[in-house]
PASEDO-70104 format. One record per residue (C-alpha): x, y, z. Coordinates in nm, 4 decimals. Layout:
% PASEDO-70104
         c1         c2         c3
          X          Y          Z
...
This chain:
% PASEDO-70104
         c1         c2         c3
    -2.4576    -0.1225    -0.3812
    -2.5187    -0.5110    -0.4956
    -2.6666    -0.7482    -0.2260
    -2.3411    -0.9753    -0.2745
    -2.0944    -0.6386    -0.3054
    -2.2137    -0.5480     0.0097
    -2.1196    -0.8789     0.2038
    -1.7570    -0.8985    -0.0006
    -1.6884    -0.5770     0.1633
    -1.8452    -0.6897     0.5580
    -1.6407    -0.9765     0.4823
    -1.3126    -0.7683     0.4070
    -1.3238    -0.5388     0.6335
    -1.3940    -0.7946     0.9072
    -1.0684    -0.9345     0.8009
    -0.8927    -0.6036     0.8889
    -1.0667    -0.5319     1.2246
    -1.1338    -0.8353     1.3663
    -0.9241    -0.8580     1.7465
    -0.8306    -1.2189     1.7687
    -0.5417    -1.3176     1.8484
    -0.2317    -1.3078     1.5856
    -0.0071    -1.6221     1.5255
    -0.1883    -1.8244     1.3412
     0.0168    -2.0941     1.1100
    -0.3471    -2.1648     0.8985
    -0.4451    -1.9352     0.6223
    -0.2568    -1.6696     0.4111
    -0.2358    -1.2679     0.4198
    -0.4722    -1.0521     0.2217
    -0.2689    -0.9913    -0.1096
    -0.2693    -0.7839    -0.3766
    -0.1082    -0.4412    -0.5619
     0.0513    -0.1232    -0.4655
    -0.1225     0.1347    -0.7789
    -0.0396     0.4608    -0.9393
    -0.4010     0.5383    -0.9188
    -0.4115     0.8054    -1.0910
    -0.1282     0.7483    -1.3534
    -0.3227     0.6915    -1.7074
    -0.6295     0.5995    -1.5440
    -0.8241     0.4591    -1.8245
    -0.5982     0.2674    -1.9926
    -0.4785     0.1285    -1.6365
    -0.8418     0.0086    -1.5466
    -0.8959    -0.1690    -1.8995
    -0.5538    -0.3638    -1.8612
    -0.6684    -0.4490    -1.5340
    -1.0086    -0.5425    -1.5730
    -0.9445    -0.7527    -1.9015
    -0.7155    -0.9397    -1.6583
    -0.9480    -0.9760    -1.3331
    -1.2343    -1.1079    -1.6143
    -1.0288    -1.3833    -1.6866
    -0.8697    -1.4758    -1.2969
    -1.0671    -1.6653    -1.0083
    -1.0785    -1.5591    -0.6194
    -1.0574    -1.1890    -0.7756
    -1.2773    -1.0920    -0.4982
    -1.0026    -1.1178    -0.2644
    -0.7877    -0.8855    -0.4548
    -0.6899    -0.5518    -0.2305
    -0.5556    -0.2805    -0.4254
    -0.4319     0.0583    -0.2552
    -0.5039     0.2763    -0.4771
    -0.3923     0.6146    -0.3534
    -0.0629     0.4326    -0.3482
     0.3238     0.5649    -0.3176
     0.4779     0.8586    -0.3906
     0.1502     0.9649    -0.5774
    -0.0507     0.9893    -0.2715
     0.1503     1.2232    -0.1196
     0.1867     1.4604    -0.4519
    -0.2151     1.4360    -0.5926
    -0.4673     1.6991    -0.4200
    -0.8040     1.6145    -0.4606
    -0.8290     1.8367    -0.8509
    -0.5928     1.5208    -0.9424
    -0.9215     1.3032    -0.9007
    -1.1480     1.4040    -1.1709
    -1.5249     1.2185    -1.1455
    -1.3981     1.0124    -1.4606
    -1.0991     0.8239    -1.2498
    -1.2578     0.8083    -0.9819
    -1.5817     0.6386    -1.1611
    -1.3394     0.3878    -1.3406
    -1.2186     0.2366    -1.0157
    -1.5468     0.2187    -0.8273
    -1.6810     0.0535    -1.1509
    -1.3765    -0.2005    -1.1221
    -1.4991    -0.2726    -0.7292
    -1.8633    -0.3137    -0.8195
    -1.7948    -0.5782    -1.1245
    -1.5056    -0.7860    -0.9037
    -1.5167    -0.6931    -0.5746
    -1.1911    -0.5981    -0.4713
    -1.1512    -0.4311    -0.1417
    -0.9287    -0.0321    -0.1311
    -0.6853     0.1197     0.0841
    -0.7209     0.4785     0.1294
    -0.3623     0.6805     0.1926
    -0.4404     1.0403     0.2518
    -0.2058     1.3228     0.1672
    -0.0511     1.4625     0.4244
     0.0358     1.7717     0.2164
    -0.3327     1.8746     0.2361
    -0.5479     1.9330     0.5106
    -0.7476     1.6472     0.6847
    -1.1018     1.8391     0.6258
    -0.9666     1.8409     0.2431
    -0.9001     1.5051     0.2544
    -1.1995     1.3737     0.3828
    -1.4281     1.5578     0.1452
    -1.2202     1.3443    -0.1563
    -1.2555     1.0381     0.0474
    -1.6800     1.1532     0.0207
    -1.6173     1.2167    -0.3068
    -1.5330     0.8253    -0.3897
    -1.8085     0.7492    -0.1538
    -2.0689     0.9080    -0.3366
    -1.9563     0.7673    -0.6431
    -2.0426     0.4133    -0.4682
    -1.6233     0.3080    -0.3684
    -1.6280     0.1044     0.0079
    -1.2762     0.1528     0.1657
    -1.1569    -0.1137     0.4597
    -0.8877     0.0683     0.5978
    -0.6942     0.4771     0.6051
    -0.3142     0.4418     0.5939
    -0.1821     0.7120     0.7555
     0.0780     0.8434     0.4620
     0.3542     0.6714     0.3140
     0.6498     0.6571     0.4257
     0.7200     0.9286     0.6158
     1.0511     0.8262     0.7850
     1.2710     0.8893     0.5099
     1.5483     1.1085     0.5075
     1.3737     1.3404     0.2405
     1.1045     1.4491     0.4790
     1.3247     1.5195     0.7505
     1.4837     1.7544     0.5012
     1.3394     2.1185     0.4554
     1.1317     2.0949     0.1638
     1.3338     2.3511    -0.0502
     1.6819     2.1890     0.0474
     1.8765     2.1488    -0.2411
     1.8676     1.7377    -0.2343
     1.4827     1.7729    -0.2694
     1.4754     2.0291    -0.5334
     1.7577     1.8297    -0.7416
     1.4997     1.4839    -0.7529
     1.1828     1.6568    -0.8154
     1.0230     1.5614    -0.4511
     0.7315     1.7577    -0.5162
     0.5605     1.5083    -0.2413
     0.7848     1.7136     0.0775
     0.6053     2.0460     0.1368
     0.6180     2.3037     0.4514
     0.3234     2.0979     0.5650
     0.5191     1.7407     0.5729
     0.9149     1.8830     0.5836
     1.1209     1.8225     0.8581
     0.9373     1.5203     0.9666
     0.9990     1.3454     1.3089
     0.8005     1.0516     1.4647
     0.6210     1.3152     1.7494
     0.5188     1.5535     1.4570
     0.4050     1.2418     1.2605
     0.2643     1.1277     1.5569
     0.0100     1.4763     1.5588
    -0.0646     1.4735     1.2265
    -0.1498     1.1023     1.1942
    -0.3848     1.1978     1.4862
    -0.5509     1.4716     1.3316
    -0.6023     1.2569     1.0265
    -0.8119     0.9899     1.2379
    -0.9708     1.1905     1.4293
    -1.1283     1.4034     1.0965
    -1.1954     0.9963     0.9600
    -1.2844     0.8700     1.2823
    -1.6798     0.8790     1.1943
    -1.6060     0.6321     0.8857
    -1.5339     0.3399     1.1156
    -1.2442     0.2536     0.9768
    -0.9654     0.0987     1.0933
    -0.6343     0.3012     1.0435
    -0.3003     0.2005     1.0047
     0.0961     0.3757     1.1362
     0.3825     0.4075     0.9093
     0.6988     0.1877     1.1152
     1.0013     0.1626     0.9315
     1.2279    -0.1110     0.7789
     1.5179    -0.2107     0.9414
     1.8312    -0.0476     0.8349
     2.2629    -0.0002     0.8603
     2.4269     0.2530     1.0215
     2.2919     0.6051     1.1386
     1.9586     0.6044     0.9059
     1.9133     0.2529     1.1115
     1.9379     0.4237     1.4460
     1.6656     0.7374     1.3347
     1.4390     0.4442     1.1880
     1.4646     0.2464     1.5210
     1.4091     0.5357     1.7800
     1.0727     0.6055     1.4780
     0.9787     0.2454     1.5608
     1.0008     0.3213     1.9382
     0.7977     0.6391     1.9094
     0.5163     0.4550     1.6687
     0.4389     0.1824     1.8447
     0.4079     0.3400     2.1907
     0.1216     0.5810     2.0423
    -0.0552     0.2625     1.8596
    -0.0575     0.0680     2.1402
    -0.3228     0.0027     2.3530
    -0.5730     0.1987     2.0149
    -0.7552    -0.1306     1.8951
    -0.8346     0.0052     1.5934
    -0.4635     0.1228     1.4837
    -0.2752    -0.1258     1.2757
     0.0425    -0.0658     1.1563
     0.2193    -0.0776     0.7726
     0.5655    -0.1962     0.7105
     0.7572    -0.1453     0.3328
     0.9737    -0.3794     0.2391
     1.2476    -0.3947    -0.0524
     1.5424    -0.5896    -0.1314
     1.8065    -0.3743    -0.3488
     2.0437    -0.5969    -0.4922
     2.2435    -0.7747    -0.4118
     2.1673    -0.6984    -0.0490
     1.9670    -0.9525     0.1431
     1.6593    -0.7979     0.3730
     1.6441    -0.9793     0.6799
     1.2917    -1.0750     0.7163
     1.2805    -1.1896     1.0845
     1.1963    -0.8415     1.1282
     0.8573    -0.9197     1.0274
     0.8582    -1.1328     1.3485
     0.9992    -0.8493     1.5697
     0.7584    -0.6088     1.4786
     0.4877    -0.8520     1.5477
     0.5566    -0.9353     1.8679
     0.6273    -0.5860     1.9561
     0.2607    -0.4525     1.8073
     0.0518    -0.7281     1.9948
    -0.2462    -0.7891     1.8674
    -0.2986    -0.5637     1.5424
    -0.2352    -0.5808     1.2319
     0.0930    -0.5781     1.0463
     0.0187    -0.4630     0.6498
     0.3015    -0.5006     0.4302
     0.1522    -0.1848     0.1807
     0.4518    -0.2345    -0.0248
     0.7213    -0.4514    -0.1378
     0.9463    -0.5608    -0.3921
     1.3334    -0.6413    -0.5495
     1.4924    -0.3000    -0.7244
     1.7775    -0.4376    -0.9230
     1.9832    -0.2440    -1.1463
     1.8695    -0.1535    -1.5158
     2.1407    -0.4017    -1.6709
     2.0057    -0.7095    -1.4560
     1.8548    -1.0062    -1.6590
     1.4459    -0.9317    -1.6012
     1.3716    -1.3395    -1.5797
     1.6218    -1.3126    -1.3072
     1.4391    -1.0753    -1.1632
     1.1108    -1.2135    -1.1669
     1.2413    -1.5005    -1.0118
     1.3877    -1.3269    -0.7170
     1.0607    -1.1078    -0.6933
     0.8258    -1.4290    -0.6778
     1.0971    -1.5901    -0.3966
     1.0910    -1.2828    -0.2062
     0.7167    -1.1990    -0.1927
     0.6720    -1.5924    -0.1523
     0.9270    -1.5761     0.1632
     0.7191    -1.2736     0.2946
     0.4159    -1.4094     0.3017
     0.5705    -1.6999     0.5147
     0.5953    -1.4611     0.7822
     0.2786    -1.3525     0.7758
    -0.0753    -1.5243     0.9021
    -0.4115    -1.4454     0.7610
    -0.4720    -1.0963     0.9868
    -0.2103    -0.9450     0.7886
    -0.1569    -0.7962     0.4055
     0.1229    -0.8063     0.1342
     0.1323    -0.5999    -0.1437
     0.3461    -0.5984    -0.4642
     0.5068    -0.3043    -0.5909
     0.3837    -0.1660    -0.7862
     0.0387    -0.2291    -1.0439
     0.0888    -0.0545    -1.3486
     0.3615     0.2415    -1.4819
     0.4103     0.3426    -1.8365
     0.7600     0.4373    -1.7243
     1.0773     0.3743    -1.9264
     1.1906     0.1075    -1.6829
     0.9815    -0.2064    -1.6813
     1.1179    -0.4366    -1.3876
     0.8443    -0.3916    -1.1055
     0.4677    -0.3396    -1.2808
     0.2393    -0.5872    -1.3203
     0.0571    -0.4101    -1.6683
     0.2815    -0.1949    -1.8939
     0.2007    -0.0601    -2.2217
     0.5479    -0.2146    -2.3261
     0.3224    -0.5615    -2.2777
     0.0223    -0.4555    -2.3991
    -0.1128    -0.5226    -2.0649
     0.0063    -0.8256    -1.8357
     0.3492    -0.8665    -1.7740
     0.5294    -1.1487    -1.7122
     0.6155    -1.0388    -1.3321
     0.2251    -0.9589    -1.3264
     0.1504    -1.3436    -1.4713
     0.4292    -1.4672    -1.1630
     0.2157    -1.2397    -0.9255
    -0.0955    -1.3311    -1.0232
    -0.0167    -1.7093    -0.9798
     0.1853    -1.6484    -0.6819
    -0.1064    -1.4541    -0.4970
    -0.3679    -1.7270    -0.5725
    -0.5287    -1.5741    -0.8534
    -0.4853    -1.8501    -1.1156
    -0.6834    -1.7896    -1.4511
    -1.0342    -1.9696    -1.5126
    -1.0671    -2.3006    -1.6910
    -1.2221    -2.2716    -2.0424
């Protein structure tokens, strides 16, 4: 790797593991994108590269890249040399740092022979998030109950169905302990805050989660956050969680407003930029946001940042971009 690659990424991951103290008012969050990693590959990296060519700071970018859903439906086949290749080649020519999510549908040794994989072909990682999101209700289902088989969850198997914080809590430990000799810092799924009975399971989660973390200096935790209209998302909880976690991390890995498909999309983009902007208030510069989600090709086209449908940057990518501190170069 590049003299000057090789301090970016000392430099990043430095951000992620060094212990002071949180609480700082100076200096803003990592930032960057929640991505489909895998989705259309190539055409995903040339959007995003034409973009990062023309941006400053892009060095700063983070991009999780076995991100969502995805990460917890792709085995390792679903990473052929050729996608793999096209994002390293992204972090050598910009510099962006990556967030490894491993599935927790395969095994860790599996895992951590894909994580070589990108290794070999020259990718630097600063942190392992330990899944995504696996509070919700659909993995404390059985993985052939009706409800999953009706939506296509393809990402809740025997290995990840009826999920509760002390079996997360053993798998997330078998997952470090196979990617302990990387270095890395890792990072705990805790929950949002919710109403009613799903609040109460996602609480007594929080309780179990942050009892195993603490006291592990190299355990951060991850926190998703969405506003579904025309709720409001109280984001004092941001706060809470802090205080509660001490002196790690708190990584925002996604978040995001899901309106309905009839909703006005400059409407939209205006309550996306507010609520990311409002986020990041509530974070200091230990911590992480990132915006859901990088690139789809999917019929809806409220949340990515490059669509086909724009032939590349959208204008919630352009209110990202700007937002994040990635303004484009003067000519």
């Amino acid at each position: 790797m590049p003299k000057l690659m090789t301090i970016i990424m000392l430099v990043m991951l430095v951000a992620f593991t060094s212990a002071e103290s949180a609480g700082s008012s100076e200096g803003r969050p990592l930032l960057g994108f929640n991505v489909k990693g895998s989705l259309n590959t190539a055409e995903q990296v040339a959007m995003l590269r034409e973009e990062l060519s023309q941006r400053e700071n892009v060095s700063e970018l983070v991009l999780r890249i076995q991100g969502g859903t995805r990460s917890q439906r792709d085995m390792p086949n679903a990473w052929t040399d050729e996608k793999i290749e096209a994002w390293t080649a992204i972090q050598e020519e910009f510099g962006c740092t990556f967030i490894f999510v491993p599935n927790f549908n395969d095994t860790p040794e599996s895992q951590y022979a894909l994580f070589q994989r990108w290794k070999a072909a020259g990718a630097e990682y600063a942190l392992i998030e330990l899944m995504n999101e696996p509070y919700l209700p659909k993995f404390r289902l059985a993985h052939d109950d009706p409800r999953n088989i009706r939506n296509n969850r393809f990402e809740v198997t025997p290995a990840t169905e009826h999920m509760t914080p002390q079996k997360y809590i053993e798998m997330a430990t078998e997952f470090a302990r196979t990617f302990s000799a990387e270095g890395l810092p890792f990072a705990a799924s805790l929950a949002p805050e919710w109403d009613g009975r799903q609040g109460e399971l996602y609480a007594a989660w929080n309780d179990a989660v942050i009892e195993a973390i603490v006291g592990r200096a190299n355990v951060h935790a991850t926190l998703h956050l969405y506003r579904r209209m025309p709720g409001q998302v109280d984001l004092d909880q941001i706060n809470r969680l802090k205080s509660r976690i001490g002196d790690r991390r708190l990584l925002v890995t996604e978040a995001g407003v899901l309106v309905p498909d009839d909703f006005s999309y400059e409407e939209f983009v205006e309550l996306e930029t507010v609520f990311l902007s409002d986020i990041i208030g509530h974070l200091d510069h230990r911590d992480l946001l990132l915006s859901q989600v990088l690139y789809s090709d999917y019929r809806r086209l409220f949340e990515p940042s490059f669509h086909p449908h724009w032939e590349g940057l959208s204008p919630k990518g352009e209110a990202m971009f700007d937002l994040f501190g990635f303004p484009e170069k003067q000519r």
